[in-house]
C-alpha positions as semicolon CSV with decimal commas, in nm:
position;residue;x (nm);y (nm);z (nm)
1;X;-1,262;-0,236;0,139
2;X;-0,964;0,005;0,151
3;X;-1,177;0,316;0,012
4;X;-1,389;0,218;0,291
5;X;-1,176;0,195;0,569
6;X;-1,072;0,476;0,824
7;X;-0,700;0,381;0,818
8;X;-0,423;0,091;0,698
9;X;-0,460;-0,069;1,027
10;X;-0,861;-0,103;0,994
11;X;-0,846;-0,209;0,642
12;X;-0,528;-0,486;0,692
13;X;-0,758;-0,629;1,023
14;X;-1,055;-0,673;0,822
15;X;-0,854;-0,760;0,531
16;X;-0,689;-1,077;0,765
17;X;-1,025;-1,129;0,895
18;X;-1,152;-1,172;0,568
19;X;-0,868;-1,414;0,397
20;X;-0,848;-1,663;0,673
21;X;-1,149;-1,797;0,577
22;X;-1,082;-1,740;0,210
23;X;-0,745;-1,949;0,225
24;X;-0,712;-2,037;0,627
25;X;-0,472;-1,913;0,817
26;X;-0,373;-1,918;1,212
27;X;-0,137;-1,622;1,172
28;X;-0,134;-1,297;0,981
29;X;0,112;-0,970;0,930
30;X;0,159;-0,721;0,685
31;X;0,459;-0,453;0,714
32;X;0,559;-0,130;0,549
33;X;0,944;-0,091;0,545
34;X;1,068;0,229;0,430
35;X;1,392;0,232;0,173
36;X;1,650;0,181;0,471
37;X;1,479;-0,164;0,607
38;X;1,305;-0,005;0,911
39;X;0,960;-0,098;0,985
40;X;0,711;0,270;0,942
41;X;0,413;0,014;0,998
42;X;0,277;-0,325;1,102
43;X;-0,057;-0,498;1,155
44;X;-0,067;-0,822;1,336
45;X;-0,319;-1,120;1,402
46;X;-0,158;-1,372;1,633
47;X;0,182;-1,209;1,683
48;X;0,344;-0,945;1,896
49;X;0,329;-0,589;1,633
50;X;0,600;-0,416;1,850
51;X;0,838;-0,703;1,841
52;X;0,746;-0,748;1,477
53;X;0,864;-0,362;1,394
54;X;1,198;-0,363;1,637
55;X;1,307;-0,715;1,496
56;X;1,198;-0,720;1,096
57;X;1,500;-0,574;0,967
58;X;1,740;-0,817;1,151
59;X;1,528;-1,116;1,041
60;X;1,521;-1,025;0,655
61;X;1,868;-0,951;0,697
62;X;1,929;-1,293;0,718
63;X;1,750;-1,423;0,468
64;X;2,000;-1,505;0,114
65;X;1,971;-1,273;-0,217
66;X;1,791;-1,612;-0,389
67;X;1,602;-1,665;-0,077
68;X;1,443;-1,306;-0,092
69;X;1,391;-1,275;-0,482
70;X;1,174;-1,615;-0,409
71;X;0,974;-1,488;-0,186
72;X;0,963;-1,157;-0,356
73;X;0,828;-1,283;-0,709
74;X;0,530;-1,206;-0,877
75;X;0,355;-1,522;-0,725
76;X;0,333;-1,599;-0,341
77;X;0,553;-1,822;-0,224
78;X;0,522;-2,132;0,053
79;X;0,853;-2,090;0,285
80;X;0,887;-2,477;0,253
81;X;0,920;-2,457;-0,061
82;X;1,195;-2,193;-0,049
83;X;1,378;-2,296;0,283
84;X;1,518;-2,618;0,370
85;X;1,419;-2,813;0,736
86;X;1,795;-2,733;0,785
87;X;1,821;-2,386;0,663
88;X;1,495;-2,307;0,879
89;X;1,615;-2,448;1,193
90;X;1,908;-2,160;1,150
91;X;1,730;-1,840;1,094
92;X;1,657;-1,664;1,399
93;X;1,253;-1,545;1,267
94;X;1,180;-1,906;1,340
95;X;1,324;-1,935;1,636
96;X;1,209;-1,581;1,815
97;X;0,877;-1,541;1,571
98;X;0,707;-1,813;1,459
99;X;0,776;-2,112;1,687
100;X;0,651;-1,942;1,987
101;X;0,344;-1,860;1,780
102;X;0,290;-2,256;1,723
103;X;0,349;-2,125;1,304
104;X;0,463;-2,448;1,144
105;X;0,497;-2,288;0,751
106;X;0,379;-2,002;0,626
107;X;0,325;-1,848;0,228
108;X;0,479;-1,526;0,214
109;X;0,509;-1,255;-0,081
110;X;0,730;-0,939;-0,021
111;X;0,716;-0,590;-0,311
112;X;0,827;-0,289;-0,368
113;X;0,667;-0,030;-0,479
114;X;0,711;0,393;-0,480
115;X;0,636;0,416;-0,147
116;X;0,848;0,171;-0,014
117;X;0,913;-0,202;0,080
118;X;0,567;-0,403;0,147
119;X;0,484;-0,757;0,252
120;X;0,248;-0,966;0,363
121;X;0,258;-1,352;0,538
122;X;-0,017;-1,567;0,669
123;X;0,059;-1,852;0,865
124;X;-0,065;-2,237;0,979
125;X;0,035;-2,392;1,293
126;X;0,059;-2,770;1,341
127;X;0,296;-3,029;1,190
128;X;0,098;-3,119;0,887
129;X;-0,083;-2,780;0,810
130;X;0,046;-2,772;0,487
131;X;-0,032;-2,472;0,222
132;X;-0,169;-2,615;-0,123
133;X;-0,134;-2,479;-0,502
134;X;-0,548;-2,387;-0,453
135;X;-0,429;-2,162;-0,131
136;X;-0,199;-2,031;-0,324
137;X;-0,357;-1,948;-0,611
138;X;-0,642;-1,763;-0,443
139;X;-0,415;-1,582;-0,250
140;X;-0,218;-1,470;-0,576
141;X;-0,523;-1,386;-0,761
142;X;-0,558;-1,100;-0,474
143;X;-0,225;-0,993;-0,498
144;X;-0,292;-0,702;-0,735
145;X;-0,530;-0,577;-0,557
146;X;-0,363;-0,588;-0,205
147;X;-0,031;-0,423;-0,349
148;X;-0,296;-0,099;-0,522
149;X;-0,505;-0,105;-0,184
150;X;-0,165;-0,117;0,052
151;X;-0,014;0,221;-0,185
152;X;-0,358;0,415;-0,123
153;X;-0,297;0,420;0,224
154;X;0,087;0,441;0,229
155;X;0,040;0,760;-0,073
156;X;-0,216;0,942;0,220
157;X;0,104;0,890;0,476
158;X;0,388;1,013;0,190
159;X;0,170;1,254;0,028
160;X;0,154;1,645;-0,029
161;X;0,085;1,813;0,293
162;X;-0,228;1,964;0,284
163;X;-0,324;1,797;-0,040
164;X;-0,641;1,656;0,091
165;X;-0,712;1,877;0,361
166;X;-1,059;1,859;0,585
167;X;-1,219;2,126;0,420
168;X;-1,126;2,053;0,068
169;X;-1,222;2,433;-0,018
170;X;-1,161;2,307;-0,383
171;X;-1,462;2,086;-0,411
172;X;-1,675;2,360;-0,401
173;X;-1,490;2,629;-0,563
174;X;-1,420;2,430;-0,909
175;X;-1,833;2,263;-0,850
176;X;-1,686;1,937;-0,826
177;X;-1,934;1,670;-0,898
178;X;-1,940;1,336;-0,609
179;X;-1,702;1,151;-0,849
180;X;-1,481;1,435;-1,004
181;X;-1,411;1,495;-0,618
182;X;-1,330;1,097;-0,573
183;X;-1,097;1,102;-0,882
184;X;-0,929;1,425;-0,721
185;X;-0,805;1,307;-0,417
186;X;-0,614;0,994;-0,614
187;X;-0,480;1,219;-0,818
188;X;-0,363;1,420;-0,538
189;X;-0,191;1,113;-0,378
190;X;-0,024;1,038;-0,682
191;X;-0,180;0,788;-0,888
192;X;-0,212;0,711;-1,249
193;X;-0,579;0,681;-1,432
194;X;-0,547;0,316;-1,488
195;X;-0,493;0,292;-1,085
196;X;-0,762;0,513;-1,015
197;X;-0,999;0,340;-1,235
198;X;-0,924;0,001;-1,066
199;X;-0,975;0,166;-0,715
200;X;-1,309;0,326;-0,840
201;X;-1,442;0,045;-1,019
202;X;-1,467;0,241;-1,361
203;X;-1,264;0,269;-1,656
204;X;-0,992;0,460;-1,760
205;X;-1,141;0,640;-2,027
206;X;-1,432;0,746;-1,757
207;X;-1,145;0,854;-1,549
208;X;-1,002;1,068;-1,858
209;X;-1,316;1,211;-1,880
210;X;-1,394;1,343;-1,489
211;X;-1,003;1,479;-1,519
212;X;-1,097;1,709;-1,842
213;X;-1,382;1,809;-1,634
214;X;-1,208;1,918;-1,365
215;X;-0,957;2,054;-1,575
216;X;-1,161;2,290;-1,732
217;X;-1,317;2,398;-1,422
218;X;-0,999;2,439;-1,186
219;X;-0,853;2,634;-1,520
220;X;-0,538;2,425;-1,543
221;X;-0,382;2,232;-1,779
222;X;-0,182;1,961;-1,642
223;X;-0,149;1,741;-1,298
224;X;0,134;1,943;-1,143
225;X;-0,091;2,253;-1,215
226;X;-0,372;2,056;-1,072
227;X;-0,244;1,982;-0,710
228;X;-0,039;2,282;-0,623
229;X;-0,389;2,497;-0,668
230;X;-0,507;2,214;-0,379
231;X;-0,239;2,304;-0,179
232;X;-0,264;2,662;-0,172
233;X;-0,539;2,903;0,037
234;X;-0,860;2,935;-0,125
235;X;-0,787;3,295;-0,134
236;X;-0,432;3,287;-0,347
237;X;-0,582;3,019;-0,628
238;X;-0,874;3,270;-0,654
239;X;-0,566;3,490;-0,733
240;X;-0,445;3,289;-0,998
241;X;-0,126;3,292;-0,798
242;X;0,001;2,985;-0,910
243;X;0,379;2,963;-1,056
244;X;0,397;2,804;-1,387
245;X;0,689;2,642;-1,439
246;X;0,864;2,718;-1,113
247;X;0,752;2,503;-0,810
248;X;0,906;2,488;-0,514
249;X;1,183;2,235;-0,347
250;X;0,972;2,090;-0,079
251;X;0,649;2,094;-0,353
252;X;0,891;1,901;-0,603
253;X;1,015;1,667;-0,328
254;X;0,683;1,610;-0,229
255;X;0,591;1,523;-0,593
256;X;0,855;1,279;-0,596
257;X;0,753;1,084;-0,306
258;X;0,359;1,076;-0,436
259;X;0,457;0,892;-0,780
């Protein structure tokens, strides 16, 4: 679904489409906060996105250290199971958010990953719309899979400029085969074989295997190597321009924000 889809937006849309018939839900977000709380992006079904973005970091703000590693934990969490009646009827997100919504509880699971601060919540309005451990589960069984496709889209947006340009010049330089091309552009964007493989559907030793290719054909030797020839003019790699051992600030900072 998210190798398929023309942006995060698209893919998190279909994606809530999708789930509330898998678990049921009235209510769906997903935001991407960068390392200083602010919202970079949001996707919405049943709630106001703009408000969402101006107002997240002042309604996690409230929430307690023990409130936020509970709903951060491997496993979803329901919020009545976190929050007290009491303790909800305090916190402004209720008040602002969800009540106006008709949201009567929602389950809730917040991560962080390279690229920043991710979560997703799906809600049920009326009194007695109650999550169960089967919702739950389901939804948890996804997680993996939510957290690899939500870093594919946020690597494209914190990648190497230029990495993955339109033309991709390198494709047919090196003779890149269909797949060899596929497990390029992940690489490019920063991810690790076992990542790739689970975004491909193959295995990591197939995934070894297209990378020797390459490899051999781009005449390099490691990763770094790799994507710095992707980044450079078709003209300058033909060259062999490409500095060994000495990269440059922006390419390292670049680097740095792929992993």
């Amino acid at each position: 679904m998210a190798l398929s889809a023309p942006s995060l937006a698209a893919f998190e849309g279909e994606l809530f489409r999708w789930l509330s018939g898998v678990i049921g839900c009235d209510t769906a977000c997903s935001v991407w906060s960068g390392e200083d709380g602010a919202a970079r992006h949001a996707t919405a079904l049943g709630y106001d996105e703009a408000a969402l973005m101006l107002n997240m970091p002042r309604y996690m703000g409230e929430l307690a250290s023990e409130e936020l590693c509970a709903f951060a934990a491997a496993r979803p969490a329901i919020d009545r199971d976190v929050l007290t009646e009491r303790r909800r009827a305090h916190l402004t997100v209720y008040a602002e958010f969800l009540l106006p919504a008709g949201v009567s509880t929602f389950v809730t699971n917040v991560w962080q990953s390279r690229f920043g601060v991710f979560g997703f919540h799906f809600g049920r309005a009326g009194a007695r719309a109650r999550f169960r451990a089967r919702d739950v589960d389901r939804l948890a069984s996804l997680v993996p899979a939510l957290k690899l496709a939500e870093a594919f889209f946020a690597s494209g947006a914190c990648g190497i400029p230029g990495a993955l340009g339109a033309a991709e010049w390198w494709a047919a330089a090196w003779s890149l085969s269909s797949r060899e091309r596929d497990v390029v552009r992940l690489v490019a964007r920063g991810f690790q074989n076992a990542e790739i493989a689970a975004l491909l559907r193959i295995s990591p030793n197939t995934v070894r295997n297209h990378l020797v290719a390459v490899f051999r054909k781009a005449g390099v030797s490691t990763r770094t190597e790799l994507v710095y020839d992707m980044t450079l003019p078709a003209t300058r790699t033909q060259e062999r321009s490409r500095p060994r051992g000495a990269v440059s600030r922006s390419w390292i900072a670049g680097l740095a924000a792929a992993r």
